[in-house]
Steps between C-alpha positions, in 0.01 A plus 500: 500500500300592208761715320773346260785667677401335799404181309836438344664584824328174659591341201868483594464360838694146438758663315894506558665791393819494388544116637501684819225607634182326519189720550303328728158728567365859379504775812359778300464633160498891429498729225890494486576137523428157746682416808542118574614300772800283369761259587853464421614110538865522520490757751174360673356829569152654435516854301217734355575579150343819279451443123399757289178451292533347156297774369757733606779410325472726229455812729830678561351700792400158669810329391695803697339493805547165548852563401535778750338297799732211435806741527380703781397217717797324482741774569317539811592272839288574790333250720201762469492505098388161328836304356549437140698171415510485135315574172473370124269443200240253486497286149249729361712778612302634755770654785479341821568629836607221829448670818515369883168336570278715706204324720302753717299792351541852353417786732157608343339152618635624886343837416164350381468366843464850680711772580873421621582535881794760531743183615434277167501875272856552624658152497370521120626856413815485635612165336308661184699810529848289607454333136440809321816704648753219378278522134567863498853449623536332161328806311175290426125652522227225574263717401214269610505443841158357602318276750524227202876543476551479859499116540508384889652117590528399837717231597446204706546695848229756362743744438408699230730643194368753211660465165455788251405336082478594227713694370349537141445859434808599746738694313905658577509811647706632196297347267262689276142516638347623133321167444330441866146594420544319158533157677138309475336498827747738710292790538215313610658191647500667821409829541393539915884458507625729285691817555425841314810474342434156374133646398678766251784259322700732731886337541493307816730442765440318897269763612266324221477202721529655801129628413390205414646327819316802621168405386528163580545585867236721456228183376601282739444688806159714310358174369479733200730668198621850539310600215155339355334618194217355282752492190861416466543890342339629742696318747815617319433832501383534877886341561623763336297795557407376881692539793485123673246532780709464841435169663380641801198589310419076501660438788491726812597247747898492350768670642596806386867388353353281298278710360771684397681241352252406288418847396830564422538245275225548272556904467393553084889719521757186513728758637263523823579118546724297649786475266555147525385167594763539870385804613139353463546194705726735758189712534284184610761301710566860767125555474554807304772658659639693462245676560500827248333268226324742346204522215537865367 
């Protein structure tokens, strides 16, 4: 914790903000902002809250993707996306996000264990792909879908939920996409996830995510991205240029179906895809049926 952004963050544990919420402990600190775990007295209830970094506040970009996370998230209600409660201005005007408290782990920790067995790889995708229809059912792109965004909580009868976050560089289907690769940090925030599309500051729509759902799939049942490279360009441009490898070429032992699942969704044409989040998870739950899924 070497860093001043991170220093200042542990600086406001202790504080109340807004005579309402006390922070109570620093969970993280990231480029973007710090995530606490807080408590509300007068409703007795433990919530995570997101403040923006001080440093930040003069940065419209930064400013408007917290914005645009704030209002995305909370038109959202899915037991599979993370709930947003309220939101405000700290006293040095830093914007401030309360969220439902998450305690568990984000997916890439479950990854860094060893590849997924097929059973745990579909319970995730399938509640990952549940929250992502109703978010494009409401004409909103996550545009970042990613084992770190795919938090998993399981509940006291170890059953286990996924809740998509962060919805921070999500934009409206309708809105312009002209300033995407402008934003600090999106093209190489995450880039083993990204489509083609998202690659060429092309306008994106569900099929975007689709890929990346896509390529998650993909890791978790590899052990490894789609696409490795030495360099982040060089990485971008195989996504591009580079048909995905099929995932029978890392793992011969799957059934054919999902092969083709898989392959389907990570085709470079987002036409070739599935066409939304539905027909995805319908693919998965009949085991590929029926069967004329084709990869032309």
């Amino acid at each position: 914790m070497d860093d001043p952004n991170s220093r200042r963050a542990a600086a406001r544990v202790g504080q109340v903000l807004n005579q309402k919420y006390e922070l109570r402990a620093l969970l993280g600190s990231g480029a973007m902002g710090a995530v606490y775990r807080a408590w509300h007295p007068f409703l007795e209830r433990e919530v995570a809250i997101k403040i923006l970094h001080a440093d930040l506040l003069g940065s419209k970009e930064h400013m408007s993707r917290f914005h645009r996370e704030s209002r995305m998230a909370s038109a959202l209600n899915h037991p599979n996306i993370v709930s947003v409660f309220d939101g405000g201005h700290a006293d040095d005007g830093a914007p401030y996000l309360v969220q439902e408290l998450l305690d568990g782990e984000d997916l890439s920790k479950m990854m860094d264990r060893g590849r997924l067995g097929m059973s745990d790889a579909f319970d995730i995708t399938l509640q990952l792909l549940d929250a992502l229809a109703a978010a494009h059912k409401a004409d909103i792109v996550h545009r970042d879908v990613k084992p770190e965004n795919v938090f998993l909580v399981q509940d006291e009868r170890g059953k286990r939920t996924v809740k998509l976050v962060d919805f921070g560089i999500g934009k409206r289907n309708s809105a312009s996409d002209a300033s995407f690769m402008t934003d600090p940090g999106v093209a190489l925030g995450t880039p083993h996830y990204m489509s083609p599309e998202q690659v060429l500051a092309h306008n994106l729509d569900a099929r975007s995510d689709i890929y990346a759902v896509g390529a998650l799939l993909y890791h978790a049942l590899a052990g490894e991205p789609v696409v490795n490279a030495e360099t982040i360009d060089e990485l971008l441009v195989k996504i591009v240029r580079d048909d995905a490898p099929s995932l029978a070429t890392k793992r011969s032992d799957l059934p054919e179906w999902l092969v083709l699942v898989v392959d389907k969704a990570l085709r470079r044409d987002p036409e070739l895809r599935f066409s939304h989040a539905t027909e995805m998870a319908d693919a998965i739950q009949n085991r590929g049926e029926p069967t004329s899924i084709q990869i032309p």
